[in-house]
C-alpha positions, 0 to 999 in steps of 0.5 A: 721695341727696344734695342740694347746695347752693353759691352762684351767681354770679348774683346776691346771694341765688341758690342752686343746687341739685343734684339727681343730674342735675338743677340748680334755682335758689332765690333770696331774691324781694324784688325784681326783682333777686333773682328768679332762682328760687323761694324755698325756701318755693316749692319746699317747696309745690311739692314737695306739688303734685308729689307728689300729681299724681304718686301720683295717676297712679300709682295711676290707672294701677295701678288702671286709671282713666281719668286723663288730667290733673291740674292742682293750685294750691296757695295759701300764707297764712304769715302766722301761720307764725311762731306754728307755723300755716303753711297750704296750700290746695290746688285739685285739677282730675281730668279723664277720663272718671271716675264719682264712685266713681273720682273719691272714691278719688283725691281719698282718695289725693290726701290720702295722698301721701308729701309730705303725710304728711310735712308732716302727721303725720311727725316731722321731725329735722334734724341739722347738721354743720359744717366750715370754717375755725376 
């Protein structure tokens, strides 16, 4: 899987992404003019509230307990990101008919979705190519 990435024409610091079939946009957000998407670090949280609903659902369903929703609010403090501390809040609503046993066991998967292993305790290498006119 591959994901590209080119300029928009919309606007100064728009991007737009492609994803197999489906296109996002990311934009800068310092002002109104360009708020034509999330920023990536909007899109990098997202991806962790995505994650854990999904596992979540899986799992309800491969173990049959009755989830019928799941609301998540994730909440950024970047501001010590520069000094290596970038921290999420995350708020987690389970609605269904769910004993305390049921719901113990999903907030334990919550917490081992691929996306927040990722964040939390995977070594991430990034390697760079580079093409372009000399």
């Amino acid at each position: 899987m591959a994901i590209k990435l080119s300029k928009s024409d919309l606007g100064k610091f728009r991007q737009l992404l492609q994803i197999d079939q489906h296109e996002l946009n990311a934009d800068a957000r310092f002002d109104s003019e360009s708020d034509g998407g999330p920023n990536p670090h909007d899109l990098y949280d997202a991806a962790l509230a995505a994650c854990k609903a999904i596992t979540l659902f899986m799992f309800a369903e491969r173990s049959s307990i009755p989830l019928d929703n799941v609301s998540i609010t994730i909440n950024r403090d970047s501001s010590e990101e520069r000094s290596g501390k970038y921290q999420l809040q995350v708020d987690l609503v389970l609605e269904g008919n769910l004993d305390p046993s049921q719901r113990e066991r999903l907030i334990n998967v919550a917490a081992k979705c691929p996306i927040h292993k990722l964040m939390t305790t995977d070594k991430t290498i990034i390697t760079t190519s580079y093409e372009g006119a000399a």
